[in-house]
C-alpha positions in Angstrom: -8.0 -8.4 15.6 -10.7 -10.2 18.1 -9.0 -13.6 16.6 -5.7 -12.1 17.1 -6.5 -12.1 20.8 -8.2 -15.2 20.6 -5.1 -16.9 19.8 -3.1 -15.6 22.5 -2.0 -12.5 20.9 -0.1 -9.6 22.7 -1.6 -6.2 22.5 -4.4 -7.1 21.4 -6.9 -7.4 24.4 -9.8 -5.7 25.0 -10.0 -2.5 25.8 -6.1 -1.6 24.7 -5.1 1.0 22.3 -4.2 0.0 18.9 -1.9 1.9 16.8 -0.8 0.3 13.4 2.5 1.1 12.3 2.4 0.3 8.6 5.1 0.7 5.6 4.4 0.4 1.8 1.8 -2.3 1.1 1.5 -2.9 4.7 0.0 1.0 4.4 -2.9 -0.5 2.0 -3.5 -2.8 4.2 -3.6 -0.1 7.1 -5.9 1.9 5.2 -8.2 -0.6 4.4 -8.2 -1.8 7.6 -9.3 2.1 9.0 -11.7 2.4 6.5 -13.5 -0.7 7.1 -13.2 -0.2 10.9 -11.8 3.1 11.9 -13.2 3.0 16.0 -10.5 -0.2 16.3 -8.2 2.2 16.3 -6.5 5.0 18.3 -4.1 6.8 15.3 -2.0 5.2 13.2 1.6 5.7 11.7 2.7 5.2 8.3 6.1 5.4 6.5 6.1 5.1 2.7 2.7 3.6 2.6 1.4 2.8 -0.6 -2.1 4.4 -0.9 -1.9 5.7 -4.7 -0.3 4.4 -8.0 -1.0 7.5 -10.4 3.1 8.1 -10.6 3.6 4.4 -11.6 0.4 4.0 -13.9 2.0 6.8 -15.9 5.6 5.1 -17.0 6.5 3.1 -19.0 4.1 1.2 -21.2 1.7 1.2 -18.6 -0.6 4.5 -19.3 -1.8 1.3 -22.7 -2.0 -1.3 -19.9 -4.0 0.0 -17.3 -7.1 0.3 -19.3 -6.5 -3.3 -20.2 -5.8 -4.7 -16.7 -9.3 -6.3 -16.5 -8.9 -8.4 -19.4 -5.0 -9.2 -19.1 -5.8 -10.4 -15.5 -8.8 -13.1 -16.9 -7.2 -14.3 -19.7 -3.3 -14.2 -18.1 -3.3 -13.6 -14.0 0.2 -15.2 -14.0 1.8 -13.1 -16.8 4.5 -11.0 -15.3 4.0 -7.2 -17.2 4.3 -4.8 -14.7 7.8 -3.2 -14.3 9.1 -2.4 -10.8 11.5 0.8 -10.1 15.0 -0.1 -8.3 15.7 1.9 -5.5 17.7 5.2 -6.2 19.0 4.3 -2.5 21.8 1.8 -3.3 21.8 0.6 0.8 18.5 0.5 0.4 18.1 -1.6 -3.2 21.2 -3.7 -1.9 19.5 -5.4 1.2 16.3 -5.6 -1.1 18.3 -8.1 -3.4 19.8 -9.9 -1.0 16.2 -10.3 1.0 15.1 -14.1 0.4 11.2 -13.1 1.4 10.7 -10.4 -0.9 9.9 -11.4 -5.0 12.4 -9.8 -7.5 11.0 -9.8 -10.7 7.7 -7.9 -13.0 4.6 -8.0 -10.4 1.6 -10.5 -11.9 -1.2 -9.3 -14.1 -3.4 -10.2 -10.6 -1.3 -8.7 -8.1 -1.0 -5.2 -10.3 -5.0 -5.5 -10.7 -5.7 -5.9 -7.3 -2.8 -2.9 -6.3 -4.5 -0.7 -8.9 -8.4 -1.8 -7.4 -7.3 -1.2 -3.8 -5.4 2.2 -4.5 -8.2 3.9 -6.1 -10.5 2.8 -3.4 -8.4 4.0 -0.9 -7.9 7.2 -3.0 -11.8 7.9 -3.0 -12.6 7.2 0.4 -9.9 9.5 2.0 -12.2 12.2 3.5 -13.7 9.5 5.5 -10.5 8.6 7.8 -10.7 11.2 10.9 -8.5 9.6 13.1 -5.1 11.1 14.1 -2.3 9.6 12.2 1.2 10.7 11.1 2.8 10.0 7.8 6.6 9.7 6.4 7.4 10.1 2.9 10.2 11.2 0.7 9.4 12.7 -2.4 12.3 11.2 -4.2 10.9 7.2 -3.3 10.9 5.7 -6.7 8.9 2.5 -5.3 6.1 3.5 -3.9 4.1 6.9 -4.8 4.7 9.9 -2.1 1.2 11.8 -4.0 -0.4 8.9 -1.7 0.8 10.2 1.2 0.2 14.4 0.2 -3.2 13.5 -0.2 -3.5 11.6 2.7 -2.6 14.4 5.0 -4.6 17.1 2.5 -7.6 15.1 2.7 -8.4 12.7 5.4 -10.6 15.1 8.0 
């Protein structure tokens, strides 16, 4: 964030709050952010973040893949094996087709490695994020995993 105000960003001068709004893997990113550096921070909102991929490791083929991931992602980082959900929200899965920017097909080997690595760290270190935040989650999302979220607001002090 100190080269974000280097550069001439907004908001991000010294000495101003900074609240990240985050949604799905934006709300890794957020995490990871806190947890490296939680005093940047004033609170933070998330909506659908995706902190936890227990529900998705568990369908489909991929409770035989995930113990693999290591090796699939050295010997084949480009193969495309893991399966996304559709939306159950036809609005929602509607302007999700049409959007140019976001990739409509099986995530990489790499990208599902590094998903699964970043979860389960964010997972373990929950306890240690103490600053106030606020959460949004439906427990019907079929894309990204609302247990994330529960535990978030059970665990982090």
């Amino acid at each position: 964030m100190d080269r974000m105000a280097d550069l001439g960003g907004k908001g991000f001068e010294a000495g101003l709050p900074v609240f990240p709004f985050a949604v799905s893997m934006g709300g890794a990113r957020a995490a990871m952010m806190i947890l490296r550096d939680e005093k940047r921070f004033k609170a933070a909102l998330f909506y659908a973040p995706m902190l936890s991929l227990e529900r998705v490791s568990k369908k489909g083929l991929n409770p035989y893949l995930k113990p693999m991931i290591d090796l699939f992602n050295r010997v084949g980082p480009t193969w495309r094996l893991a399966a996304v959900d559709k939306s159950k929200f036809p609005n929602l899965q509607e302007e999700f087709d049409k959007d140019f920017f976001s990739y409509h097909g099986n995530t990489p080997v790499r990208l599902a490695a590094e998903y699964l690595r970043v979860t389960e760290h964010i997972m373990k270190n929950l306890k240690s994020i103490t600053l106030p935040f606020v959460t949004f989650h439906s427990e019907g999302d079929t894309m990204v995993d609302p247990d994330g979220s529960r535990r978030l607001v059970a665990e982090a002090s």
